[in-house]
N, C-alpha and C positions, 0 to 999 in steps of 0.2 A: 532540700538541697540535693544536687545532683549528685555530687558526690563527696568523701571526707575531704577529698586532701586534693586540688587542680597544681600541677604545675607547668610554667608554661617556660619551657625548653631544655632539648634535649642533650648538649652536653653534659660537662663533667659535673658540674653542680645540680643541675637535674635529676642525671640518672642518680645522685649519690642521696637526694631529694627522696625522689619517687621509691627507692630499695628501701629508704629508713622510714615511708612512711608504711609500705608494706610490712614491715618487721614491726610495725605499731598496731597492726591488724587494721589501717585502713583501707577505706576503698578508694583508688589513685586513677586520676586520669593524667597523663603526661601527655601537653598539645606541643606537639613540635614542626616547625616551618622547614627546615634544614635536615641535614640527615643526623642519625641516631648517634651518638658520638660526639658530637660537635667538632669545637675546631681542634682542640688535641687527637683526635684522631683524625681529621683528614688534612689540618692545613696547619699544624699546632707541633706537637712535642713528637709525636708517632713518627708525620714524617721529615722531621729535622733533624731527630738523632739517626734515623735512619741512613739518611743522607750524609749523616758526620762518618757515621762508620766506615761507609760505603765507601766515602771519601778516603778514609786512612787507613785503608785497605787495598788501598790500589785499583778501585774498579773503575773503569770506565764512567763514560757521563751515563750513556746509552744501559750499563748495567748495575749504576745506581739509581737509577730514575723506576727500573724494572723491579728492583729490590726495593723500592720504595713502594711501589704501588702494588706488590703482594706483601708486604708487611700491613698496610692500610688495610687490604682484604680481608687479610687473618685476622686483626682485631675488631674491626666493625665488624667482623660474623660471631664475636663476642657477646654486642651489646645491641645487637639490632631487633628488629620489631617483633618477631617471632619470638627471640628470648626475653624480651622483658614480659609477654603477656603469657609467658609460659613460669613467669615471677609473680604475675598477678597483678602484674600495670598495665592500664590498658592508655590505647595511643590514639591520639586524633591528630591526623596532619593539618597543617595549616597556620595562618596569621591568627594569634589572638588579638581584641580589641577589646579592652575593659568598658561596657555600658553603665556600670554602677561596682559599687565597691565589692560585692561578692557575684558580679553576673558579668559577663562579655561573652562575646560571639565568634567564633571559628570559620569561615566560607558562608556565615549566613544558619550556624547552628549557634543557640542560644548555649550555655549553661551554665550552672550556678555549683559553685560551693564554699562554706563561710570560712574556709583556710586556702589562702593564696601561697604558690612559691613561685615568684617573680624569677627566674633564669635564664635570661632571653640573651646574652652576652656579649661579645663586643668586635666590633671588625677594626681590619686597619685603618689607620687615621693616616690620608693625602692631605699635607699641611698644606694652607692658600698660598702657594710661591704662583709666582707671575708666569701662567705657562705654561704650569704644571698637569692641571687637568686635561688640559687637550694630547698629552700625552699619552703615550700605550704603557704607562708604568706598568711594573712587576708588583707585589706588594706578597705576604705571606699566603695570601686567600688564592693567588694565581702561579708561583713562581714554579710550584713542584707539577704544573701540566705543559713545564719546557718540554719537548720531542728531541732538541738538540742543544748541542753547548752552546752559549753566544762566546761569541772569539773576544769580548769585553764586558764587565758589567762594573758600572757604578755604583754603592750600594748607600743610600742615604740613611743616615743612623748606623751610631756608634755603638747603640745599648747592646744589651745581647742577644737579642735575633741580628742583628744587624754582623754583628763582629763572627757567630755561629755558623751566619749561611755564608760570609766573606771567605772567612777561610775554607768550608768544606768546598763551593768553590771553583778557590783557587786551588787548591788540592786534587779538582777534576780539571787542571790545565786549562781556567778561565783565567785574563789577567784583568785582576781587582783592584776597585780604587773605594775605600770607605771616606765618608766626608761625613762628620759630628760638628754641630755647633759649640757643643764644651770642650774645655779646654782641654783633654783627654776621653781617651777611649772609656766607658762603661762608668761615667761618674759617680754611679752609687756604689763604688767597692772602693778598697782600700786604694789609695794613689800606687802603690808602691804594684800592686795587681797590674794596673792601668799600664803602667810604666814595661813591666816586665810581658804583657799582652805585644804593646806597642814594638816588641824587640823582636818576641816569636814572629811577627805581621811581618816585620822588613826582612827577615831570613828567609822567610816563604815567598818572598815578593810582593805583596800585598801595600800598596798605596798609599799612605795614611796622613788625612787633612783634618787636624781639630783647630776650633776655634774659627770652626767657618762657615758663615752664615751663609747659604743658598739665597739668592736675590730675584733669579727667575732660571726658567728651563724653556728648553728650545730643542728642535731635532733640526740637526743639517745634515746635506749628505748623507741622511740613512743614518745619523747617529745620533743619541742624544749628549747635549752640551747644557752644561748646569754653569750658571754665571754668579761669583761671589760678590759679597763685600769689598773685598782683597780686591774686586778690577781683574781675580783669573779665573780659569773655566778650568773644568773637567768635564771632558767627552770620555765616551763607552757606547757602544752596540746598544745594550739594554739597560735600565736605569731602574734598582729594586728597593720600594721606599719600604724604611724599619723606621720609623719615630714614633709610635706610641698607637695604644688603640680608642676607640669610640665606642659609648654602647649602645646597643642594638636597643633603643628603645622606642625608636621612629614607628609610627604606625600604631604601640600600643593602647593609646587612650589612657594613660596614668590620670591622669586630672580628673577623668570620670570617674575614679578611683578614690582619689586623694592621696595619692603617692606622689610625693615631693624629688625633687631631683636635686642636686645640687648644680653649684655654678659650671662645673665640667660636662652636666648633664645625666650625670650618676645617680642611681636610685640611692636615698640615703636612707639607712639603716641605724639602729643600736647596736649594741652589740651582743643583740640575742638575733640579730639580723630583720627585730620589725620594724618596716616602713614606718608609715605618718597614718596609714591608711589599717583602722583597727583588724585583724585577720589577714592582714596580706606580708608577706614577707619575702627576701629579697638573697641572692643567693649566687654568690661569681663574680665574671668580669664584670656584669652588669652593675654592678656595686660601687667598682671602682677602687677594692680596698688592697687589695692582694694578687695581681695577675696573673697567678699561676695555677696549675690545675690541681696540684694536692692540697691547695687554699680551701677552693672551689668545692673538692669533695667535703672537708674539715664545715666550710660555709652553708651547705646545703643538709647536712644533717644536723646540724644546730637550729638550724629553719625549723624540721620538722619535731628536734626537741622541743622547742617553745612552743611548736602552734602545735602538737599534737599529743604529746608529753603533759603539756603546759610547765617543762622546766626550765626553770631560769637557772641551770648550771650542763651543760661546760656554756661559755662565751668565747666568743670568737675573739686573740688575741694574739697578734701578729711576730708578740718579741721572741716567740721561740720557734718559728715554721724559717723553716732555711729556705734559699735561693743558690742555685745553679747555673753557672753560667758555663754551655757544653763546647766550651773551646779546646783545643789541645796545648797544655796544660789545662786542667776544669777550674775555675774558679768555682769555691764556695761559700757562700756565709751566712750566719745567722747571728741575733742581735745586732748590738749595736757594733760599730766600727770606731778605730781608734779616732780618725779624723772629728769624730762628731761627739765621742765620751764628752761628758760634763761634770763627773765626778772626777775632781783634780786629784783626789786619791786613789783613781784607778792605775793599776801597773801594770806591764806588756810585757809577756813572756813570745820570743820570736824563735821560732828555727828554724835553719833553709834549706834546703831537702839536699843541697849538699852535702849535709850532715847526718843525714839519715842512709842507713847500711842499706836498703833496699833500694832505695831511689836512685844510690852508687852501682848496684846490683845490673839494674835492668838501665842506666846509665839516661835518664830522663830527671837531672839535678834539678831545673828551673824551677824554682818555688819555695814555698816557705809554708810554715804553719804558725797562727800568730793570735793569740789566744789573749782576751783584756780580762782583767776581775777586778773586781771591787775590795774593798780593806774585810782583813777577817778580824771579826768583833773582838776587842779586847788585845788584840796580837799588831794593831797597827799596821805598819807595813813589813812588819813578820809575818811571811807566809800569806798564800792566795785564799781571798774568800771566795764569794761566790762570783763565776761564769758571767759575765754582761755581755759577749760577745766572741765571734771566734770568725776570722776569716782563714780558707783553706786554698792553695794555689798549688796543684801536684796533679798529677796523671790518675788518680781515683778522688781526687777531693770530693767527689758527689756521695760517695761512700763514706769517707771518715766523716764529714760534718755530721753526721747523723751521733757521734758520742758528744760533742759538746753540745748539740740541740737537746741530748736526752739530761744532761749535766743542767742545762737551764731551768727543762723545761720540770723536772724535779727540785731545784733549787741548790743543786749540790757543790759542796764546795769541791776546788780544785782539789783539792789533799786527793780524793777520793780517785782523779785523774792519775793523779803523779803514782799512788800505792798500786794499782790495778794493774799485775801483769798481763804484759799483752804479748803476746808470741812474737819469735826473733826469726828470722828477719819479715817484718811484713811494713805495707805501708803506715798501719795504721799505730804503730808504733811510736811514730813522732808524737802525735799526743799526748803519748803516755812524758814522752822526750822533755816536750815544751812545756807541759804542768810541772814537770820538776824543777822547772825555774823557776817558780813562787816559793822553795823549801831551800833546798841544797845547792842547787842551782844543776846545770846538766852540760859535759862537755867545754865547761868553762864559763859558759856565760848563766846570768841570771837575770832575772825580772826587774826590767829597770821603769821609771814611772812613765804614766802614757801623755802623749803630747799633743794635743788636740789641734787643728789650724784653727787657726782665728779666723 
């Protein structure tokens, strides 16, 4: 074999790949098409929070867009081709195509080695609306090499690129229109999120159509017009599709492989991340499991525990890695959500940042912290047992979610929430707040039982 350990691309899952298989004392080729980084760095997280800030900061379009593209610079001069083979990964550009299960070809260079890391990842997905492809869409892969503002942008999809780049924006004196087919904004969070999103959007002027099905697209007059279900249109300047992404696995030759895909087209995996196809394993979007990039690093070094380790412990397990969604207020959450609980003896401890001294402080109340548990053994529905779930809706929730992800991901019960002094006045104090509703209660209210939609 050519060499211990091939992976083939170079984002977040890759490079997190290629650094664990080097820390194994292998010898690593990383084949990458695209540049070093991938899409959180160039088209991804890097420059979308950048652009949030930039946004709520008051800057210009003209010098958010510039602040974007030397924050990009700075980190891709992080993880680019000179420093990874100064780590001992060495880099072959190019498309791979699997010829057999440990051999495929780069530009017409053979090579073999008997541990694959599949991380090839996934681009934006242009849904089949009637029209739409003959369009000049925006999508995430192109929207940040705007030169100027458009005087309107439609933004299709609700989720959270969708709802992230709407507002930042509208916040640069673009006027937005977001249109989602569900029936609210950001379906997989708490309704009551969705609801209090939906409120910030019309305060800021921000558009907002759920529950509506796009039927085809059309440019008139130099503008694009999106035609419903409803029989109504929304027109805009530019028109920037967020509904989900694809994985890049076009062109690789899986089948020569035996790597299996699933019905979405996602490489399927175990969950020590091995394919179908013995030695080859699978790592990120490409997966289709977890679309985010701290998944992605968690995904790709589990890869190279099993195939290079040979350990079958940690395994990749989704209930405790939280999700962010970087609007202003942040949504956050990990586990599960009260809508979806199935333990009918789960109880909801809720607090609204009304209520919290800090949140009064710097006067940013909108939100709430709202924490589920399950029955603590022996005590019934006295007092909280163990953490199932916790969503976080405040101006740092990207920060607190991280004590009740750490509560889960250890097993701990709430008690250990509610005892834990946490310094006065700070945000993250409510936690300490909203766990003491499983005991004594806090402020007057207590944990009342959770109510699931049917």
């Amino acid at each position: 074999m050519d060499y211990d350990v091939i992976v083939i691309g170079g984002g977040a899952a890759g490079l997190a790949a290629a650094q664990a298989a080097v820390r194994a004392e292998a010898h690593v080729l990383l084949v990458a098409d695209g540049e070093i980084g991938g899409d959180c760095t160039f088209t991804g997280c890097v420059p979308s929070k950048t652009l949030i800030e930039a946004a709520a900061h008051g800057a210009s379009f003209a010098e958010a867009m510039a602040r974007v593209r030397a924050t990009v610079a700075r980190i891709a001069a992080t993880e680019d081709e000179t420093v990874l083979r100064a780590q001992g990964i060495e880099v072959l550009r190019g498309r791979a195509r699997f010829t057999g299960r440990d051999t495929f070809e780069v530009d017409g260079r053979r090579v073999r080695s008997a541990r694959i890391v599949i991380a090839a990842g996934a681009s934006p997905l242009v849904p089949p609306i009637d029209g739409l492809a003959d369009l000049p869409v925006l999508t995430t892969d192109s929207v940040f090499g705007l030169t100027e503002a458009p005087e309107s942008l439609a933004v299709l999809g609700g989720g959270a690129a969708g709802c992230e780049l709407a507002q930042a924006f509208a916040r640069l004196g673009v006027a937005v229109t977001v249109v989602e087919a569900a029936d609210r904004l950001l379906p997989g969070v708490e309704p009551e999120a969705s609801e209090l999103l939906a409120e910030v959007f019309a305060a800021e002027g921000i558009t907002v159509h759920t529950d509506t099905q796009v039927t085809a697209a059309s440019t008139e007059n130099g503008r694009v017009v999106l035609r419903t279900s409803a029989g109504t249109e929304v027109s805009a300047q530019r028109l920037l599709v967020a509904v989900g992404r694809r994985p890049d696995t076009a062109g690789l030759g899986l089948d020569a492989a035996g790597v299996r895909t699933d019905e979405r087209g996602f490489v399927a995996v175990d969950r020590h991340m091995a394919t179908t196809a013995d030695g080859v394993y699978a790592a990120g979007d490409v997966t289709g499991l977890f679309p985010h990039t701290h998944a992605a690093y968690a995904m790709g070094r589990i890869a190279i525990g099993a195939a290079v380790r040979r350990s079958r412990r940690p395994s990749f397990d989704s209930t405790a890695i939280p999700r962010v969604v970087f609007t202003d207020p942040e949504i956050a959450t990990v586990g599960t959500t009260e809508h979806e609980v199935t333990d009918r003896r789960a109880r909801v401890a809720y607090l609204p940042m009304s209520e919290v001294d800090r949140a009064i402080a710097a006067d940013r109340t909108r939100g709430f912290v709202k924490l589920l548990a399950g029955p603590r053994p022996l005590l019934g529905n006295l007092g909280g047992g163990r953490l199932l779930g916790a969503t976080i809706m405040c101006r740092r929730a990207g920060e607190l979610i991280h004590e009740p992800t750490l509560a889960m991901r250890t097993g701990m019960f709430t008690g250990r929430l509610a005892q834990t002094v946490h310094a006065y006045p700070t945000w993250s104090i409510a936690v300490q707040q909203a766990a003491a509703q499983f005991f004594d209660g806090y402020g007057g209210r207590t944990a009342r039982p959770a109510t699931p939609e049917k």
